[in-house]
N, C-alpha and C positions, 0 to 999 in steps of 0.2 A: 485350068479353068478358062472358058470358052464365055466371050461376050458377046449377046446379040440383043433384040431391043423386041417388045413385043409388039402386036396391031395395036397395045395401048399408049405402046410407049415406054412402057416398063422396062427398064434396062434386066437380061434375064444372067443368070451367073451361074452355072454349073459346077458342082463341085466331086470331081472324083475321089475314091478310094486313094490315101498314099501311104507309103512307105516313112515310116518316120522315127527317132526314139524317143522312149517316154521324157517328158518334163516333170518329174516330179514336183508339187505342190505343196505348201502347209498352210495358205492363209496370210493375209493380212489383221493380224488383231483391232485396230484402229478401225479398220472398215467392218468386220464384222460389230463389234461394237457399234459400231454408230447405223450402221444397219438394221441393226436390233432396236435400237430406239426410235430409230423414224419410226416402225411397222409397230410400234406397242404407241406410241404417242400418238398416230393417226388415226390405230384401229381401235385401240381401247382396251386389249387384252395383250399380256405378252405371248411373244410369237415361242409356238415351241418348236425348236430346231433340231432338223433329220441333219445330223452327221454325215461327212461324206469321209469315208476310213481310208483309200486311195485314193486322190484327186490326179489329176492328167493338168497341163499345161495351168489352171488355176483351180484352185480350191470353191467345190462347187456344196456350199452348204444352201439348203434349203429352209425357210421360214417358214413357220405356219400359224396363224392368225386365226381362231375360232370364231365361231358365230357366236354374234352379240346381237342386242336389239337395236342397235342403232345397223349394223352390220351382219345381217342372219343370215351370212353364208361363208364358207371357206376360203379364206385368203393364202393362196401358196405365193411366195417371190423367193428367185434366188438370191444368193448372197458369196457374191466373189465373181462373177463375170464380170465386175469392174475392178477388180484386182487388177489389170493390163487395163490400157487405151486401145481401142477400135483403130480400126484403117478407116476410121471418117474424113472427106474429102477435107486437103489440106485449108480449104478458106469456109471450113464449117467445125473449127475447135469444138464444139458447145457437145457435137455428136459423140465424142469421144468414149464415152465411158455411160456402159445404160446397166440395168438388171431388168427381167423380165417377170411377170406375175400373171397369175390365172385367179377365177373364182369357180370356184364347186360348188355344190349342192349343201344344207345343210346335213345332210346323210349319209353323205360319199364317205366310205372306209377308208380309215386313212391308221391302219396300224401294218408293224411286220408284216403279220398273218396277213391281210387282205392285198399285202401290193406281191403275194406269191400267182395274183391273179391276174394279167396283166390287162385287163377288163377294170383295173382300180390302179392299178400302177399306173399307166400309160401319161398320165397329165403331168406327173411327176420325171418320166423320162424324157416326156418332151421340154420340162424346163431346163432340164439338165444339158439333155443334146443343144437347145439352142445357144445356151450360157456358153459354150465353147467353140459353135461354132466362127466365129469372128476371130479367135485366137490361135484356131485351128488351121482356118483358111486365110486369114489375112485380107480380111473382110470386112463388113459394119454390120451390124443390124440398124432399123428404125422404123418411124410410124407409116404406115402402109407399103411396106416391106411383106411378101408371101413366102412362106416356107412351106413344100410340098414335104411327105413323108415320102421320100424315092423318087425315083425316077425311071416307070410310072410311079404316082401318088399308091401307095396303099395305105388301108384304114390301120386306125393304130391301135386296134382291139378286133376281137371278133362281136361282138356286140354293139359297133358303130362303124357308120361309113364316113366318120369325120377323118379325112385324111391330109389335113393339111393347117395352116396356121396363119394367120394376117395379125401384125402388131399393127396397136390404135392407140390410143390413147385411153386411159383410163378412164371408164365412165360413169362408177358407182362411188368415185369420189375415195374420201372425203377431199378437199381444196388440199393443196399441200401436198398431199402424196404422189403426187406422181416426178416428183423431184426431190433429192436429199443431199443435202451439201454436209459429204461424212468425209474425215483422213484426207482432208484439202482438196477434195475435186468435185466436180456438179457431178451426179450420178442421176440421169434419167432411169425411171419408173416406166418401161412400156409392156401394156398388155395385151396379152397373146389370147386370141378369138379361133377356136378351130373349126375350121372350116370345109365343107364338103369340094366335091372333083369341080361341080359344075358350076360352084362359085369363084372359086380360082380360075375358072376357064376365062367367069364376067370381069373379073378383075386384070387379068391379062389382056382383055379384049378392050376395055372400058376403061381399067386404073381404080387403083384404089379409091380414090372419090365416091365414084360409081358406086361399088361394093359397099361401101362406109353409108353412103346416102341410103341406099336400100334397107341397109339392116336399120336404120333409123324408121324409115316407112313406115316398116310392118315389128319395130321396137324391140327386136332380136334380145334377149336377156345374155347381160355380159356373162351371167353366171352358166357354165357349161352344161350343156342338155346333150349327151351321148346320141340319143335319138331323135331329134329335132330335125324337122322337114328341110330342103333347100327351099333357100327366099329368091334363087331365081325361076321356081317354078308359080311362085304367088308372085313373083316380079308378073310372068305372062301373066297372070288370070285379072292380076290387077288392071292393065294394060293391055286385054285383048289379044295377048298374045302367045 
């Protein structure tokens, strides 16, 4: 793994293919539990959970949280990428331990049959790839952190050129959820926005700031749109440029 620093300042981290044996997994009960309760006592409905039948290095169950009126869209969060502690710099303990979440549409397929598609699957791989990668690579995730699909970025479907990911802070709320104190440890809540080539390029160039300010601008919907424009092309039109 290669460090270098972007025009934005972004320290960048490269992570190759390696050689390794499996870790097998089964979970933490206590964290799954208590996992389970933050996402039903926030959201309002209990969360129904995709089983993970092999786990690798930690047990990666996925939660799932229906559209309610207070909340009309699909709440996915994993549940076990805080089973381990992150490689968060030694004089920032607090980073230690996060889970990641997304929101979908209220119509997005979300059974066996549809994730044979990987045009419905993909939001669900990507929480999963990210969930391990910190334990894989001996890493951290956190808030305005970019995660490209490869290296070049490819889309992670054929039906969108979202090919990439920037964690932010959860935006559609409710208060409380983006933090759980479950099985003794703070467990941050950070949510995954995917994101196109040429926002990653503004964010590399500019820093998450940047990117985060924009999608505020033009009010970007946390809830994932497959097909949604880049907001660095209504950055120029808004700006003349």
């Amino acid at each position: 793994m290669d460090d270098e620093r972007s025009p934005g300042g972004s320290e960048i981290k490269r992570y190759e293919a390696h050689d390794r044996d499996l870790e097998p997994a089964v979970g933490d009960p206590d964290l799954i539990e208590g996992l389970t309760d933050h996402v039903e006592r926030h959201l309002g409905a209990e969360p129904r959970v995709f089983h993970e039948v092999f786990s690798d290095i930690v047990h990666v169950d996925v939660l799932h949280a229906p559209p309610t009126d207070d909340f009309p869209f699909n709440t996915l969060m994993t549940c076990g990428m805080s089973e381990r502690p992150m490689a968060a710099p030694e004089d920032f303990p607090e980073g230690r331990y996060a889970e990641v979440m997304l929101r979908l549409p209220p119509d997005w397929p979300l059974d066996e049959e549809a994730f044979k598609d990987e045009s419905a699957y993909w939001p669900m791989r990507l929480l999963k790839t990210l969930a391990r990668v910190p334990h894989e690579y001996d890493t951290w995730l956190w808030y305005g952190h970019t995660i490209p699909n490869g290296d070049p970025p490819e889309p992670y479907a054929p039906d969108t050129e979202l090919c990439g990911a920037i964690l932010l802070a959860p935006a559609l709320g409710p208060d409380g959820f983006d933090s759980a104190d479950v099985a003794g440890r703070q467990v941050n809540v950070l949510a995954v926005i995917p994101i196109l080539a040429d926002e990653m390029d503004l964010k590399l160039e500019k820093g998450a700031e940047e990117l985060a300010s924009l999608f505020d601008k033009v009010r970007l919907a946390e809830v994932v749109d497959p097909g949604r424009p880049t907001v660095v092309r209504r950055r120029r039109k808004l700006f003349g440029r």
